[in-house]
C-alpha atoms as one frame of an Amber mdcrd trajectory, in Angstrom:
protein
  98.517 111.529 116.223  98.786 113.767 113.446  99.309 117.325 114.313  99.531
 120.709 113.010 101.287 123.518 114.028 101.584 127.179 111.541 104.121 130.249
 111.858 105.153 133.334 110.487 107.733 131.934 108.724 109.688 135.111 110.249
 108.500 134.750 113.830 109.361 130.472 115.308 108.209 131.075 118.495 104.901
 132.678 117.925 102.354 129.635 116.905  99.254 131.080 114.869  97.036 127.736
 115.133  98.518 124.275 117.109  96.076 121.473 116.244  95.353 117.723 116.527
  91.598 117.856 114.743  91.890 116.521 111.567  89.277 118.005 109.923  91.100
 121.613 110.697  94.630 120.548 109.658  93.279 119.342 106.368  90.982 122.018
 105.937  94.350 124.177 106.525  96.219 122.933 104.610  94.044 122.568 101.850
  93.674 126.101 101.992  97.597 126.506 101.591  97.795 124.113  98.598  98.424
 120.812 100.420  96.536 117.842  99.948  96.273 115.174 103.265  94.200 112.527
 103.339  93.394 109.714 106.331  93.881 106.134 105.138  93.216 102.708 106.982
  96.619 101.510 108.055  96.745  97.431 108.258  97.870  96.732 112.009 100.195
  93.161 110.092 102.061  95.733 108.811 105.148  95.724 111.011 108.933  97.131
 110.573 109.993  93.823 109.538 107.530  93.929 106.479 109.195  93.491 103.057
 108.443  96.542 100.296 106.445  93.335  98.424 104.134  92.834 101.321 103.331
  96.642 101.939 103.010  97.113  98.373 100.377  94.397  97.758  98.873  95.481
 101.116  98.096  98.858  99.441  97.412  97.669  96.003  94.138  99.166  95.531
  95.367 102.477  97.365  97.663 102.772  95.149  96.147 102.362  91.780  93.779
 105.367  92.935  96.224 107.594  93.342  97.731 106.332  90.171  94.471 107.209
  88.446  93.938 110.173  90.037  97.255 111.969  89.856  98.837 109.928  86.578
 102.088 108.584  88.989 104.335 105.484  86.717 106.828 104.961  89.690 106.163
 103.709  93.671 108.163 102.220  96.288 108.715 102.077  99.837 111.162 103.458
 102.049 111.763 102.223 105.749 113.659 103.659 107.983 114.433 101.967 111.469
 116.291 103.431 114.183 119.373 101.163 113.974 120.101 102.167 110.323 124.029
 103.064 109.787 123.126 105.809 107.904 120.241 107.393 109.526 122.297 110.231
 110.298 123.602 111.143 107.093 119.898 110.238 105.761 118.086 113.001 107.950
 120.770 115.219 106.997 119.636 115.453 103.392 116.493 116.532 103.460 116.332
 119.175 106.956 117.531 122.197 104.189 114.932 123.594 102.865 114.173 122.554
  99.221 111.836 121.745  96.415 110.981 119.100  93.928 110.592 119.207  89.907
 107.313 116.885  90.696 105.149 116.400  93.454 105.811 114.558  96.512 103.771
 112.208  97.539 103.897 109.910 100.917 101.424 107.420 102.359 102.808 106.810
 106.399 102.091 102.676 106.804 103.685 103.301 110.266 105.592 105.845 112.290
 105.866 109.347 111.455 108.171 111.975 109.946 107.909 115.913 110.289 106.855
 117.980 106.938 107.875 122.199 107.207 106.166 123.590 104.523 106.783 127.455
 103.747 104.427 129.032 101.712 103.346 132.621 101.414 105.135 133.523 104.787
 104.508 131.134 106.629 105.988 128.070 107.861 103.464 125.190 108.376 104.876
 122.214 110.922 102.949 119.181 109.863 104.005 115.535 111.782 102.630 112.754
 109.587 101.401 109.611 111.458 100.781 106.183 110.253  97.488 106.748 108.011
  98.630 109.814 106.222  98.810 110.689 102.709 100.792 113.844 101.937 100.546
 115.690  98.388 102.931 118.268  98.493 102.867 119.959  94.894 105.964 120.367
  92.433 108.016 123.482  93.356 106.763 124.052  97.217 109.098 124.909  99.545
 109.978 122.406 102.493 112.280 120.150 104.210 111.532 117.323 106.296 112.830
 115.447 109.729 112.637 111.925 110.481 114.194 112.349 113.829 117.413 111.383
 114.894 116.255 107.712 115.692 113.759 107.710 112.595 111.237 105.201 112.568
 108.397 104.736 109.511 107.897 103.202 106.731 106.066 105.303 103.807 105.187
 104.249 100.115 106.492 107.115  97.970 105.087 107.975  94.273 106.301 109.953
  91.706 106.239 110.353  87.805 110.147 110.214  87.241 112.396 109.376  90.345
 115.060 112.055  89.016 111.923 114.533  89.744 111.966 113.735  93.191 115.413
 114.766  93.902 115.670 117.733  96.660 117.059 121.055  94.773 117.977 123.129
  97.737 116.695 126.929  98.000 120.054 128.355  99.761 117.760 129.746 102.399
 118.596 128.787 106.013 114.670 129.154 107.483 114.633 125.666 108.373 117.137
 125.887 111.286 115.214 128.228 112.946 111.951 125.849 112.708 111.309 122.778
 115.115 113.242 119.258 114.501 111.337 116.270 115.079 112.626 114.765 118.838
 113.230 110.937 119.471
């Protein structure tokens, strides 16, 4: 179940708003810049599905956003919890960081952990299957898959290079929650 959770980004312990209600968490985060939507997920659509089946699953999904937000590259990414790299994977991205372009995730299955830190504060936002996360060019955040990670997402972007994670220097993220197994 998606779930949101918001903090002084100066104060980890002391939770302004901890909700499950959609409608609030988007309404939030809305509010903060950050677009979430609720898409139908297709139950066929297992861990064992190839990126060819998910992507002409989501077809039409995709050419909306396309439309809508002008995106020339998608793929997926799947991450299981018996991948030899998953630790070196989670590693990456738990700095905090932005991107030259937005970031944009659709969660066929599982769910992954998105810290977001905007005007002081830090909001904790685990992504379920049936998410769609816009987070726009230059926010701060860093993101947790979990140390047996678990999902598979379909990411879009404009230019892949734009995508890549250009790290603040600021440690906030290791005082904020990491997604458990």
């Amino acid at each position: 179940m998606t779930q949101l959770r918001v903090f002084p980004s100066q104060s980890p312990d002391k939770a302004l708003l901890h909700s499950e209600d959609f409608d609030i968490i988007q309404a939030t985060l809305a509010a903060a810049g950050i677009a979430l939507e609720r898409w139908p997920t297709s139950a066929s659509m297992m861990a064992e599905a190839s990126a060819e089946q998910i992507l002409a699953a989501y077809a039409k999904e995709i050419r909306q956003l396309v439309e809508r937000g002008g995106y020339q590259n998608w793929d997926v990414v799947s991450m299981q919890p018996d991948h030899p790299d998953k630790a070196s994977l989670r590693q990456k991205f738990l700095d905090e960081h932005t991107h030259a372009e937005d970031e944009v995730r659709f969660f066929v299955r599982g769910r992954g952990l998105f810290s977001l830190h905007i005007d002081g504060q830090v909001y904790e936002l685990l992504c379920t299957a049936g998410d769609l996360i816009r987070v726009p060019a230059g926010t701060k955040h860093w993101f947790d898959m979990g140390p047996q990670p678990d999902f598979t997402a379909i990411r879009l972007f404009n230019n892949p290079q734009g995508w890549v994670a250009q790290n603040t220097g600021d440690p906030i993220a290791q005082n904020f929650s990491r997604l458990s197994a």
